[in-house]
N, C-alpha and C positions, 0 to 999 in steps of 0.2 A: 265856483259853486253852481250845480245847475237848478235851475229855476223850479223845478218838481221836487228837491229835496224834500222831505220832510224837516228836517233838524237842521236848523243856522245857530251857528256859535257866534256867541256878541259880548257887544261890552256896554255893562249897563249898568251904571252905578247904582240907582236906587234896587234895582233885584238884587246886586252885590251886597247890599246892606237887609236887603230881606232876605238872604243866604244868613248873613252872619246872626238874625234873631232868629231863625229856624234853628240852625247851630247850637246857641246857646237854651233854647226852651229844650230841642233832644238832650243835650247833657244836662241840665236839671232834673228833668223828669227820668233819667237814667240813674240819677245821684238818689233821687225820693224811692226810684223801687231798687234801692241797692245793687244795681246792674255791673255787671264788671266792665269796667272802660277806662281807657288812658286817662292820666290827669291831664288837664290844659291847661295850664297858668292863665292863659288870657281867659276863656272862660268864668273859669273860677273868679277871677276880678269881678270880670261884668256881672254875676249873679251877684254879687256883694251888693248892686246899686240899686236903689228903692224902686226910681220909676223910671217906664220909658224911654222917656225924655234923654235922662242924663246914659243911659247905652246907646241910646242913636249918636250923642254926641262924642261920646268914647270909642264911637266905630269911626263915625267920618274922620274924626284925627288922626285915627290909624289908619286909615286908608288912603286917607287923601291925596299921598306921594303917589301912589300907583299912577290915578287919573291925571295927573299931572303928565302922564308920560302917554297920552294918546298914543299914537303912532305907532309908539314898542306894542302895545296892547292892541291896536288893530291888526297890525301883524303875526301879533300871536294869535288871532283868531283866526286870518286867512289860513293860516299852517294847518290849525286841527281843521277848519273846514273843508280845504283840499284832502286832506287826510282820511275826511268820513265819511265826502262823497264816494269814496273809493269801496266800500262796505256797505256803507246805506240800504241800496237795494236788496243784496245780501242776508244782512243782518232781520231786516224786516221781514223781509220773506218767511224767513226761518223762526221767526219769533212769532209769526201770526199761524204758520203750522202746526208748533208747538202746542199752542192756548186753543187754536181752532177756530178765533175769532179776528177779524180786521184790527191792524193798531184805530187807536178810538180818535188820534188827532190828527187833520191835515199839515200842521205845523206847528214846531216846537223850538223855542229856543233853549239854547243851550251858554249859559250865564259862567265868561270867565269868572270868577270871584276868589278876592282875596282871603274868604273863610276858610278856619282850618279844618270843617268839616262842609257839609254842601248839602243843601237839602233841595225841596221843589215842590211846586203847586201843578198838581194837575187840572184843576180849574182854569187855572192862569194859563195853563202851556207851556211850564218853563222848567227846568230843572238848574242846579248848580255844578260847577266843575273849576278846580283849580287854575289858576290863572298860573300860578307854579311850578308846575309838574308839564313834563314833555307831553307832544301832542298825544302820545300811544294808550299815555296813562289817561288824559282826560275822554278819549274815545273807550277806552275800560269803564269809567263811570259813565260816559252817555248808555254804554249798554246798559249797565245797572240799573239807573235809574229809567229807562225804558222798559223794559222789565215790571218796576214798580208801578210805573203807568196803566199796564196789562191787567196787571194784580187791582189793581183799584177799579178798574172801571168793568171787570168781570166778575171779581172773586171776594168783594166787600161783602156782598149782599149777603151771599153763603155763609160767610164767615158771622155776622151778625146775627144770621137767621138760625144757627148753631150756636148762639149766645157767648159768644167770645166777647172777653174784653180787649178794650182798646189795644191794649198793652198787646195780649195773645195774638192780637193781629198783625199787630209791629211785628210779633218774634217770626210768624211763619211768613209771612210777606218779606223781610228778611232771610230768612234761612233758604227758601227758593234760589234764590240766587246759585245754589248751588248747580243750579243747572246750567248757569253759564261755563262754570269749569267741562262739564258733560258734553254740550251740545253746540256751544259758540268761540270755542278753544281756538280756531282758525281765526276768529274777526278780534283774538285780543293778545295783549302785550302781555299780561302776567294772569297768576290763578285767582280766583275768587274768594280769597280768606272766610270772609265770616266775620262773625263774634265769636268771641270764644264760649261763652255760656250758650250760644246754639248747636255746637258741634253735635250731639246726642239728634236733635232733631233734622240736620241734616244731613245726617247719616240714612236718618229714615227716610226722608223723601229722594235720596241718590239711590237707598233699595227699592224703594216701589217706583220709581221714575224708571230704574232699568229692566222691572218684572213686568212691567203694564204701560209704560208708555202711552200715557193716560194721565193728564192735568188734574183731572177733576176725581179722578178716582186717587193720585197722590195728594191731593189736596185732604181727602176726605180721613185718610191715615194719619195726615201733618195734624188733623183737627183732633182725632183720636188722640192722642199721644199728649198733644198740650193741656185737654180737659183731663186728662188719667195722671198729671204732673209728673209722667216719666221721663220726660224729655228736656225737662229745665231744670 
């Protein structure tokens, strides 16, 4: 790994378990606005339990084999880190062209974690990524959620200031992504799905992304389209 990376992949248990509550509060709050999304057994338990307390303890149980096995799991870090040094420069480059502005953080880590989905605090500096899945796939979500880092620390404000809801901003901070398939198709293993209830909006921001090439002016279409409810 070299010492100017930006992004270190680690192992870190209590982020692995602050993965798995981001996980489960997304699929709640997916569940409450009727969102289309895979069932998750495990999930669905853990939202059954009253407080806190008794999920934290329902994760560490399930987890707790993993950490057990340091060694495998350092190893699997070195893999993807060797991995993304290889792109890194690359990848950022192209990502700060794209937006127009500096990525926002000198350093980020990037949290194997046993959740079956991955979430991240940009505050914190840290994102989630499979501990599961080959190194190519967990470098697919470093870009993704890099991406979202962009989106939040540039395009909150806008979005807010355009009186979107919470919710609206999840969907088109989300649905962006599709410019990973467009623009970053060299630095990744597979295409960038989506949600499927976005597909309509990401259509729209792939048409004006290729007419204007222009963030801020696709942006402003993404915003069009969500307040006009034609796109969800």
């Amino acid at each position: 790994m070299e010492s100017s990376q930006i992004v270190t992949f680690v192992i870190d248990k209590n982020l692995d378990i602050a993965s798995h509550f981001i996980a489960l509060n997304s699929y709640k709050r997916n569940k409450e606005r009727e969102f289309q999304q895979n069932k998750d057994n495990n999930l669905e338990n853990l939202s059954k339990l009253v407080s806190q307390e008794e999920v934290q303890v329902e994760i560490e149980k399930s987890i707790d084999q993993y950490y057990k096995k340091e060694e495998k799991l350092l190893s699997l870090a070195r893999d993807v880190n060797e991995e993304w040094a290889k792109i890194e420069e690359g990848f950022v480059r192209r990502l700060e062209a794209i937006h127009k502005f500096p990525f926002p953080l000198a350093s980020v880590k990037g949290v194997l974690s046993s959740a079956s989905r991955w979430g991240y605090k940009v505050d914190e500096g840290w994102f989630a990524t499979s501990m599961f899945r080959n190194k190519f796939l967990c470098i697919d979500t470093a870009t993704h959620e890099l991406m979202h880092f962009m989106f939040h620390k540039y395009y909150d404000q806008v979005c807010e200031d355009r009186g979107l809801s919470k919710n609206q901003m999840w969907d088109i901070k989300e649905s962006f992504t599709v410019l990973l398939d467009i623009e970053f198709n060299d630095f990744r293993f597979q295409s960038e799905y989506g949600y499927q209830p976005h597909m309509k909006l990401r259509e729209v921001i792939k048409k004006s992304w290729e007419k204007n090439r222009d963030f801020g002016k696709t942006l402003e279409e993404a915003i069009d389209c969500v307040k006009s409810d034609s796109c969800l």
